[in-house]
NUDO-211646 format. One line per field, with one value per residue: residue number from 1; x negated, y negated, z of N, C-alpha, C in turn. Coordinates in Angstrom, 3 decimals, m for minus. Atoms other than C-alpha are relative to their C-alpha. Layout:
% residues N
num c(NUM  ...)
nc1 c(X  ...)
nc2 c(Y  ...)
nc3 c(Z  ...)
cac1 c(X  ...)
cac2 c(Y  ...)
cac3 c(Z  ...)
cc1 c(X  ...)
cc2 c(Y  ...)
cc3 c(Z  ...)
% end
This chain:
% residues 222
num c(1  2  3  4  5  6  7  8  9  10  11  12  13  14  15  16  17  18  19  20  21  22  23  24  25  26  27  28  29  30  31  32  33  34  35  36  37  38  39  40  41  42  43  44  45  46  47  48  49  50  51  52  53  54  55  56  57  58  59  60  61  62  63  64  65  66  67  68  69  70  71  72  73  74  75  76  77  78  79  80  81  82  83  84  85  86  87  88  89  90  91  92  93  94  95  96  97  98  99  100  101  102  103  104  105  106  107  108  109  110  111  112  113  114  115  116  117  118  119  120  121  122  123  124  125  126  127  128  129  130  131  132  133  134  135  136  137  138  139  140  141  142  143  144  145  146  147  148  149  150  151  152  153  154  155  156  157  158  159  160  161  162  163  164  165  166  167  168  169  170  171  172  173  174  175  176  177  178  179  180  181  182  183  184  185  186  187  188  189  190  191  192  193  194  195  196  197  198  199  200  201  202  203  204  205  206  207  208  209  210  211  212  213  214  215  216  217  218  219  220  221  222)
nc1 c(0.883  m0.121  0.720  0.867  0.493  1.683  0.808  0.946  1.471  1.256  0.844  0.907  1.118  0.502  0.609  1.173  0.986  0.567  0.163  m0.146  0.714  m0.702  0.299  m1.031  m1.443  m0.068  m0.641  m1.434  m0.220  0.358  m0.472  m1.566  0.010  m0.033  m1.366  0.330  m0.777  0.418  m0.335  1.076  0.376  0.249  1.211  0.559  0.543  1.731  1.006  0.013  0.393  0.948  0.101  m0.019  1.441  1.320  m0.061  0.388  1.394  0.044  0.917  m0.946  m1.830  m0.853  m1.043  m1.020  m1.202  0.651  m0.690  0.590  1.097  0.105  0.632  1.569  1.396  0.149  0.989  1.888  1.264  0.733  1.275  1.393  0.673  0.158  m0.947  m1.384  m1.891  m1.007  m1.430  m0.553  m1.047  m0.618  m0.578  1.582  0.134  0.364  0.974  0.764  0.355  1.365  1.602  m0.018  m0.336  1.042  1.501  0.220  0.429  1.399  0.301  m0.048  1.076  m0.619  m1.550  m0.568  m1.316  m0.114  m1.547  m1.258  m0.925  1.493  0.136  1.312  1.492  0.658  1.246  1.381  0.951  0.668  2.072  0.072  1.177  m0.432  m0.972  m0.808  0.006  0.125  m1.378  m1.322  m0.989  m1.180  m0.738  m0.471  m1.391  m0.550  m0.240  1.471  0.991  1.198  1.158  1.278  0.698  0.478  1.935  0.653  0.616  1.029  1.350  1.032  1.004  m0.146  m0.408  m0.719  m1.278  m0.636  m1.072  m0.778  m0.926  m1.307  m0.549  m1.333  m0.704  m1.517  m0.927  0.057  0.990  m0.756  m1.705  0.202  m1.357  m0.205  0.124  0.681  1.587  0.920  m0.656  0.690  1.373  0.608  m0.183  0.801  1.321  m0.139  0.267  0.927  0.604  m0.240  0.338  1.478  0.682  0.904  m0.391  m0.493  m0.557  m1.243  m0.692  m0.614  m0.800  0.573  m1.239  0.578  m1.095  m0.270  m0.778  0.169  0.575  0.764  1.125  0.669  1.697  0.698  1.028  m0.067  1.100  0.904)
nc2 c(0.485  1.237  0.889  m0.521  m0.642  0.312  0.873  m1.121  m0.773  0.825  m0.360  m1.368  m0.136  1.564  m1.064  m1.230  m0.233  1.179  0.223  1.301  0.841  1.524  1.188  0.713  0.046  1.644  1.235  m0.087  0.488  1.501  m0.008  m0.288  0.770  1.260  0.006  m0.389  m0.462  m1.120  m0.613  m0.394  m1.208  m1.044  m0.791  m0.830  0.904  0.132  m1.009  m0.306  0.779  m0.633  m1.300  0.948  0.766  m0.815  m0.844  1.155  0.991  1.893  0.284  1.153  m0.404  1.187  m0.123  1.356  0.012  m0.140  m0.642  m0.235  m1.312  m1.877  m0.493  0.713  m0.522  m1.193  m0.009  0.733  m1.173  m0.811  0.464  m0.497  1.290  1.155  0.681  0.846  m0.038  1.435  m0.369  0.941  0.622  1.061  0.236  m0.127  m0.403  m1.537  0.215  m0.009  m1.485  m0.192  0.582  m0.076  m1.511  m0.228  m0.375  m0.832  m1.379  0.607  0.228  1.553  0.678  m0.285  0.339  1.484  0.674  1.338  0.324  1.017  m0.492  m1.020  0.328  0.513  m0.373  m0.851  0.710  0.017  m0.693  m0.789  0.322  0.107  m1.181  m1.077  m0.556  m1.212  m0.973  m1.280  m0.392  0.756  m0.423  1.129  m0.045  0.661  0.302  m1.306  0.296  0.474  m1.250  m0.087  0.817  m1.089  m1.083  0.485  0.537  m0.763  m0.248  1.230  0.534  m0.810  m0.677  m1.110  m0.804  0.916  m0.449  0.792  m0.651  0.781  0.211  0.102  0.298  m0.577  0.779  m1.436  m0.588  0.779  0.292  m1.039  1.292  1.190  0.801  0.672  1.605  m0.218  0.424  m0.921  m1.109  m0.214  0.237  m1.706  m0.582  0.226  m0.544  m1.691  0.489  m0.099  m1.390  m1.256  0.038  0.257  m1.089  0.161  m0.332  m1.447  m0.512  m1.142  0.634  m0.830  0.548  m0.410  m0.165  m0.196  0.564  1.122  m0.302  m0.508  1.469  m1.034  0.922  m0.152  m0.140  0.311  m0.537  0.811  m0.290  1.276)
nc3 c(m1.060  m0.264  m0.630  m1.122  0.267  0.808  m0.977  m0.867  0.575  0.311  m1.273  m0.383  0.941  m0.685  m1.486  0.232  0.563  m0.018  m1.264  m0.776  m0.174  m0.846  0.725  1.163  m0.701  m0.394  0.860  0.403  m1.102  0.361  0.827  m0.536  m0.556  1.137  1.237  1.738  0.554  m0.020  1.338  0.523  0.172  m0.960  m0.417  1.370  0.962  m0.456  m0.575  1.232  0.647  m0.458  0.445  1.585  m0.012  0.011  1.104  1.382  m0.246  m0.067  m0.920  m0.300  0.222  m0.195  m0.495  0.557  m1.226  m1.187  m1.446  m0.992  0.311  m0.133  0.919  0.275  m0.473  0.626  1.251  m0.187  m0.602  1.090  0.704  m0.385  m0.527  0.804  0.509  m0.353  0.443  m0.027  0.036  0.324  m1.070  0.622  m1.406  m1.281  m1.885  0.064  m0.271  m1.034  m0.560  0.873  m0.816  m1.581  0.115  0.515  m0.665  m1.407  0.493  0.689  1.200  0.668  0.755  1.416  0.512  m0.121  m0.278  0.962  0.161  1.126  1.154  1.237  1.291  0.334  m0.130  1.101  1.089  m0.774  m0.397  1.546  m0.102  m1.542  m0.435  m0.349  0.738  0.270  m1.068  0.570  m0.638  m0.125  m1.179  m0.085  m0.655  m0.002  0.224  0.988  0.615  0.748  m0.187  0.959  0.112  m0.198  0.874  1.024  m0.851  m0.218  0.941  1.231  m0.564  m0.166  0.618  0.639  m0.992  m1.193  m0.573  0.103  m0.974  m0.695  m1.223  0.015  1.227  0.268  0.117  m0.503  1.530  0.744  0.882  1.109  0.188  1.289  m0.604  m0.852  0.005  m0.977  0.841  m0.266  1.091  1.440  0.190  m0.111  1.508  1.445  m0.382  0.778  1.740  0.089  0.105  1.333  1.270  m0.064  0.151  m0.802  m1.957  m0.004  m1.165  m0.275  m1.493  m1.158  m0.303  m1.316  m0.718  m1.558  m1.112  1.119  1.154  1.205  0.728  0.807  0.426  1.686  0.031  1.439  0.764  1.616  1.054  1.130)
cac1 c(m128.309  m128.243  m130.314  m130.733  m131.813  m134.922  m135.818  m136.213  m138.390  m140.489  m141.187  m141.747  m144.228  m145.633  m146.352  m148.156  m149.972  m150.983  m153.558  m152.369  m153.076  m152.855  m154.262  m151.566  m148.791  m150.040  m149.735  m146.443  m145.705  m147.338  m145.395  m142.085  m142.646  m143.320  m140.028  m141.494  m138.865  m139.450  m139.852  m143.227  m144.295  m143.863  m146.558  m146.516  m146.429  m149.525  m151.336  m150.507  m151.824  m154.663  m155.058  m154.756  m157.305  m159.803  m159.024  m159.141  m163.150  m161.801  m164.123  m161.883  m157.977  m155.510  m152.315  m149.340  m147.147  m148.990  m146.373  m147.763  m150.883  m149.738  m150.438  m153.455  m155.153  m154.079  m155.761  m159.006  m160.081  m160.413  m162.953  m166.403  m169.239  m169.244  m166.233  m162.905  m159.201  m157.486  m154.050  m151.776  m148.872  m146.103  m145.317  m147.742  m146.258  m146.695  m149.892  m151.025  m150.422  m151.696  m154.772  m154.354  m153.722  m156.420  m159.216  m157.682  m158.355  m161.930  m161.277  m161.714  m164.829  m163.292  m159.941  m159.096  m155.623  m154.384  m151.519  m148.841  m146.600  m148.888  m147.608  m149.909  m152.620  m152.644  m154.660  m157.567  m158.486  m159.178  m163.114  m162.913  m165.953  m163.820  m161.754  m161.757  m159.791  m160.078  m156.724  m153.133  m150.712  m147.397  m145.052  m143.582  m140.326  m138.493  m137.634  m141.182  m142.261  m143.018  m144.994  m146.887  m147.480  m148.428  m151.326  m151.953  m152.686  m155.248  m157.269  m158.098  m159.638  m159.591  m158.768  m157.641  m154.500  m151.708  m148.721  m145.838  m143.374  m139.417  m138.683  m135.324  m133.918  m131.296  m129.956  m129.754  m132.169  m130.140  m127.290  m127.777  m124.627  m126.336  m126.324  m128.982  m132.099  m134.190  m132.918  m133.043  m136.603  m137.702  m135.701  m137.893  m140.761  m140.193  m139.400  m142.838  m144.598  m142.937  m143.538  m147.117  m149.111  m152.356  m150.610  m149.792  m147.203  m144.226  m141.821  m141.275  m137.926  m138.600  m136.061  m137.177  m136.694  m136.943  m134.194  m133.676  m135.926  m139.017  m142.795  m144.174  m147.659  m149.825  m152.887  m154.371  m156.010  m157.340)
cac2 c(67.225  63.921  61.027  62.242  65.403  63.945  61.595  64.865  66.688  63.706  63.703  67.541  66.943  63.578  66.022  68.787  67.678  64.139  63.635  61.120  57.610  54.943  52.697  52.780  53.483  49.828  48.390  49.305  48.613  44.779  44.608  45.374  42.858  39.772  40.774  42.009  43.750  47.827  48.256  49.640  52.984  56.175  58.036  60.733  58.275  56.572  59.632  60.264  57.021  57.926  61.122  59.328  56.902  59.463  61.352  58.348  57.407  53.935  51.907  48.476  48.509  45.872  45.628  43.505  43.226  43.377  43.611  44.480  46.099  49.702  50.591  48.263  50.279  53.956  52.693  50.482  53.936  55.763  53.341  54.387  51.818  48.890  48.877  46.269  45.860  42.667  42.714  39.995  38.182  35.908  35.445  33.674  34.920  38.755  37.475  36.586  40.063  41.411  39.984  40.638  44.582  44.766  43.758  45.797  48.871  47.499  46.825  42.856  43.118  44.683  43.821  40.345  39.031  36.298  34.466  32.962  34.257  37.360  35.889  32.993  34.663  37.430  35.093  34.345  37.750  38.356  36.665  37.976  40.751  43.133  43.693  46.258  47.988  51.305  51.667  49.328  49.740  47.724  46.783  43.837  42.039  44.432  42.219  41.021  44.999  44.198  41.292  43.061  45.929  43.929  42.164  45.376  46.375  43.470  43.882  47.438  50.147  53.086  56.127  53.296  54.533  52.337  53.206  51.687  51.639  52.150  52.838  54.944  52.586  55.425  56.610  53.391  52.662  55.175  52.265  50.364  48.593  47.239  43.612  44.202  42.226  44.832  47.452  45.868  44.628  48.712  49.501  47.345  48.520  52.357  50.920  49.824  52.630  54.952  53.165  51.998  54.690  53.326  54.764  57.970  58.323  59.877  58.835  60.851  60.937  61.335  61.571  61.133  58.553  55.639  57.070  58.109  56.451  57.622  55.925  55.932  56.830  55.613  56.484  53.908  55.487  52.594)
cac3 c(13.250  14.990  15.669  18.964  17.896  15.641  18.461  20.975  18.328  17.630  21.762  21.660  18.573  20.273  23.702  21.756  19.249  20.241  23.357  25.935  25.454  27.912  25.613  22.994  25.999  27.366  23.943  23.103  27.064  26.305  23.168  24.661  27.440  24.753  23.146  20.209  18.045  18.406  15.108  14.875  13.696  15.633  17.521  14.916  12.262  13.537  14.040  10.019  8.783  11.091  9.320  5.684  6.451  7.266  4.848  1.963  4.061  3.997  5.275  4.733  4.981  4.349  6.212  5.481  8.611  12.244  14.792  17.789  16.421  17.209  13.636  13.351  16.006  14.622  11.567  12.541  14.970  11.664  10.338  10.239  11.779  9.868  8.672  8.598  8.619  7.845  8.791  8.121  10.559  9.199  13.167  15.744  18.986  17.382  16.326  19.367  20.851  18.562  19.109  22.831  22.079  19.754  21.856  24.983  22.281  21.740  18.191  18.193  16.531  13.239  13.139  11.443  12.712  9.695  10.353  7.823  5.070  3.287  0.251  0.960  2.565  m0.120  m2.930  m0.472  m0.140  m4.070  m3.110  0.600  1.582  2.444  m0.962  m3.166  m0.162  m0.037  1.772  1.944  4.605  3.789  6.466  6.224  5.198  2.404  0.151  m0.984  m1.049  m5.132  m4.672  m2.036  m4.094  m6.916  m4.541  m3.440  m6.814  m7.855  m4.460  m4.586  m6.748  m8.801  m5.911  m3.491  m1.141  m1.289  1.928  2.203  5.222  4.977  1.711  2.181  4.073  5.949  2.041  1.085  m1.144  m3.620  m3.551  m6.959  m6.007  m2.861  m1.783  0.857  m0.410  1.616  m0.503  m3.620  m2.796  m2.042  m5.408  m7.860  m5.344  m6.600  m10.087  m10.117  m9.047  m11.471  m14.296  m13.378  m15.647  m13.554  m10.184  m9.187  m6.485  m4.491  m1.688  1.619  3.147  7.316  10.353  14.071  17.018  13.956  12.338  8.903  6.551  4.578  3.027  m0.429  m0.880  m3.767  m5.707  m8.166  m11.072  m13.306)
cc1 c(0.183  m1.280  m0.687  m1.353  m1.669  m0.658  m0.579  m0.951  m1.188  m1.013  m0.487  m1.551  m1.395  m1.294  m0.975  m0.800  m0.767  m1.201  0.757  m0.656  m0.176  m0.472  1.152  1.513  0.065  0.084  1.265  1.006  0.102  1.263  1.573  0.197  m0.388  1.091  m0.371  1.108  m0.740  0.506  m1.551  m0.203  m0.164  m1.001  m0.397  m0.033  m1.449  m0.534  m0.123  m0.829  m1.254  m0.885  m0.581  m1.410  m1.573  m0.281  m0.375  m2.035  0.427  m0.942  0.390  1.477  0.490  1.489  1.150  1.150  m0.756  0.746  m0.697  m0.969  0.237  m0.289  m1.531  m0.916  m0.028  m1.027  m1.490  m0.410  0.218  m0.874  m0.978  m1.178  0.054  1.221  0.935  0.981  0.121  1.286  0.638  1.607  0.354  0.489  m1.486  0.377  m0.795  m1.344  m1.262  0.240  m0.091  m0.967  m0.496  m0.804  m1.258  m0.931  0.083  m0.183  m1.210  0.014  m0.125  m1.054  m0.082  0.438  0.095  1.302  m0.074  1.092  0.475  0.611  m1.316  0.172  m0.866  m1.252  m0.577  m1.091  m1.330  m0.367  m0.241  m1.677  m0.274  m1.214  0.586  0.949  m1.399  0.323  0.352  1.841  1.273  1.093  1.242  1.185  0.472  1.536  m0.004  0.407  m0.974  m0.875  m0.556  m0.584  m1.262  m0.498  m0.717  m1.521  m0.694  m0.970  m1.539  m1.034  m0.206  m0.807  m0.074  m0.219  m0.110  1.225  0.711  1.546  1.284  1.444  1.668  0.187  1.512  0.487  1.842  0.710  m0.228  m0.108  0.956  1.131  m0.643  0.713  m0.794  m0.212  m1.136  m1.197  m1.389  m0.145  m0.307  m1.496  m1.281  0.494  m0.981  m1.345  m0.751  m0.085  m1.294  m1.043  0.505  m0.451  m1.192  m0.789  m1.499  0.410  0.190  0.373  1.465  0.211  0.591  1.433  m0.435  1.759  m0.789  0.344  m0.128  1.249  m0.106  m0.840  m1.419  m1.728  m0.260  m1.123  m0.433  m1.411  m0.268  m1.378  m1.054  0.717)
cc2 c(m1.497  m0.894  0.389  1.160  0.069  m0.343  1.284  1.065  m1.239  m0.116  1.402  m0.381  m0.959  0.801  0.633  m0.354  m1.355  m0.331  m1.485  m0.905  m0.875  m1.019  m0.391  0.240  m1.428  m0.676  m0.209  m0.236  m2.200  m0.815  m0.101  m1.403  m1.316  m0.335  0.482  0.997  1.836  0.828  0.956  1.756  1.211  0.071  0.603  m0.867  m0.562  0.466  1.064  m1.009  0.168  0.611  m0.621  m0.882  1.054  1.091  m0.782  0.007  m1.166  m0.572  m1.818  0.642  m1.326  0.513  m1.266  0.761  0.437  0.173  m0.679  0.226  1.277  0.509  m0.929  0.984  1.429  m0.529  m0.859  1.541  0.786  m0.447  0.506  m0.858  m0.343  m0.004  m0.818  0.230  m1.282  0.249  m1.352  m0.230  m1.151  m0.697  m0.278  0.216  1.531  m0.360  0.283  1.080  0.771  0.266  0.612  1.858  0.327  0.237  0.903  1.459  m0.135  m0.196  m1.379  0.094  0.661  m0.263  m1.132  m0.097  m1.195  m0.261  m1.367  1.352  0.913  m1.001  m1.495  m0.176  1.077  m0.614  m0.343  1.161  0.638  m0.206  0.967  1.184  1.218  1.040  0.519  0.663  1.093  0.489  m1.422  0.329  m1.730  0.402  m0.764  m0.596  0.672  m0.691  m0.639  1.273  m0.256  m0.715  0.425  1.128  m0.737  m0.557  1.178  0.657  m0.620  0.025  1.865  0.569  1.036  1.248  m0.967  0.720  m0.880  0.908  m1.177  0.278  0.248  m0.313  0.608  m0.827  0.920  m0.031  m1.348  m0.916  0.562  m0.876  m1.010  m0.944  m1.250  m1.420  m0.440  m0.560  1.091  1.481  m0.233  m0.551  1.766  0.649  m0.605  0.505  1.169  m0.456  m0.317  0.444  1.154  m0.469  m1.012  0.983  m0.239  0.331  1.421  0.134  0.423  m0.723  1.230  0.046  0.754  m0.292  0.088  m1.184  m1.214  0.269  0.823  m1.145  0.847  m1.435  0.391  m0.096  0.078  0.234  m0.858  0.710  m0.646  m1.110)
cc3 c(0.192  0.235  1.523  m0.214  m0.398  1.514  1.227  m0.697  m0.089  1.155  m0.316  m0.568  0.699  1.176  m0.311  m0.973  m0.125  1.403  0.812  m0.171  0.517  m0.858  m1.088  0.708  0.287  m0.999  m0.259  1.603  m0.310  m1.069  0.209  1.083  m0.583  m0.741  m1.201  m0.383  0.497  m1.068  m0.844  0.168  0.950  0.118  m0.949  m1.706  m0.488  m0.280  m1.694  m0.920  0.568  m1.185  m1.465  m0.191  m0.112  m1.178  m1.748  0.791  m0.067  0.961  m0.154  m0.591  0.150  0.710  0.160  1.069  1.119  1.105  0.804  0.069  m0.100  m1.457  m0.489  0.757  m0.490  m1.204  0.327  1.023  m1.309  m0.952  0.551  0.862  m1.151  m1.057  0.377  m0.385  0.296  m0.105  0.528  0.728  m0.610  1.540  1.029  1.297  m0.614  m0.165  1.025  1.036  m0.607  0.071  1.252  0.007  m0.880  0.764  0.978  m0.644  m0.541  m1.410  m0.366  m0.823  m1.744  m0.311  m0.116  0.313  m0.640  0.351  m0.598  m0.511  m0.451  m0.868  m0.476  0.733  m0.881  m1.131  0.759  m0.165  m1.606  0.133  1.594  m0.170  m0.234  m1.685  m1.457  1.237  m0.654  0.435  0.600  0.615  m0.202  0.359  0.743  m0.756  m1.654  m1.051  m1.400  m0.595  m1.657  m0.081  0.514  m0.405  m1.254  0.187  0.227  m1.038  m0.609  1.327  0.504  m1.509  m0.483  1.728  1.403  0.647  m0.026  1.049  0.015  0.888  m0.417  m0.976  m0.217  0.446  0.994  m1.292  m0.491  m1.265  m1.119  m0.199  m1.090  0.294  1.470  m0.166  1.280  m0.845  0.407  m1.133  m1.404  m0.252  m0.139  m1.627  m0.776  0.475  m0.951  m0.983  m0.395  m0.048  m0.895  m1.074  m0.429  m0.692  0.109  1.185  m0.554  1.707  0.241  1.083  0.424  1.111  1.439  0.687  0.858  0.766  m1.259  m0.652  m0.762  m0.944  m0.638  m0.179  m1.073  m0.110  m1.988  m0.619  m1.288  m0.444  m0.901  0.810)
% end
């Protein structure tokens, strides 16, 4: 099967089991017209982290890498009232649409938009309101994935979710040999989670219009 192939099941799947949204067609419309890279999370992706969220009750989520928002807003509509998502931007144009895209999905009055480097907006949020999160969405630059797992670790909570983004890498990842810092930042990722015996998780390998490529879902026990 080809690349194409995925990408016309992911529409079929997209068609039937997603309702229409003009709200997240005009973000990813907005998004496209800013230049933003189109690197953000399928429909059915989305509509999994969605799923996840509601399924964890999170009622705060952290998110490391903002884009466009399109996964900021799949995940802030599965908060309950009164809850937040802080989601974190090393980029202030994406930022600032972002921002934009947020409020045009009424979520400004949840969703924080931070922008710098996570790695130094992660230490602020050890006092912040919002932390122990119940749920971690990381999906940002690949080379930092164990630092941000490591933060992720220290700002949630015993049955916390912990997600993270493009861990295969199209095969990749399986290359010891590589010289790809993304790669070997996703290898010590995994390395970490296996031999965390306070975690408990597994990596998914996926195929659709993204490619080949997969996420690693986490579970902290203690």
């Amino acid at each position: 099967m080809s690349a194409d192939r995925w990408a016309v099941v992911d529409a079929y799947l997209t068609d039937t089991l997603l309702p229409a949204d003009p709200v997240l067609d005009d973000i990813l419309a907005e998004s496209a017209a800013a230049g933003l890279p189109d690197i953000q999370v399928s429909a059915p992706q989305g509509a999994l982290l969605h799923l996840l969220a509601r399924l964890q009750g999170a009622r705060t989520i952290l998110e490391v890498g903002t884009l466009g928002g399109y996964s900021t807003i799949w995940l802030a509509r599965a908060l309950p009232d009164g809850g937040r998502l802080v989601t974190l931007e090393s980029e202030v144009r994406h930022a600032e649409v972002a921002r934009a895209n947020v409020d045009r999905a009424g979520l400004g009055d949840i969703v924080d938009v931070r922008v710098g480097p996570a790695m130094d907006l992660l230490p602020s949020l050890a006092t912040d309101p919002a932390t122990p999160f119940d749920l971690v969405f990381i999906d940002a630059d690949k080379p930092n994935n164990p630092h941000y797992f490591a933060w992720a670790r220290q700002l949630t909570r015993p049955g916390s979710l912990i997600i993270v983004d493009n861990v295969v890498r199209d095969g990749a990842v399986a290359d010891s040999d590589s010289d790809d810092a993304g790669v070997q930042g996703t290898r010590q990722l995994l390395a970490s989670i296996g031999s965390d015996p306070a975690v408990t998780g597994t990596a998914i390998q996926t195929v659709g219009v993204k490619g080949y490529d997969g996420f690693a879902i986490v579970v902290v026990s203690s």
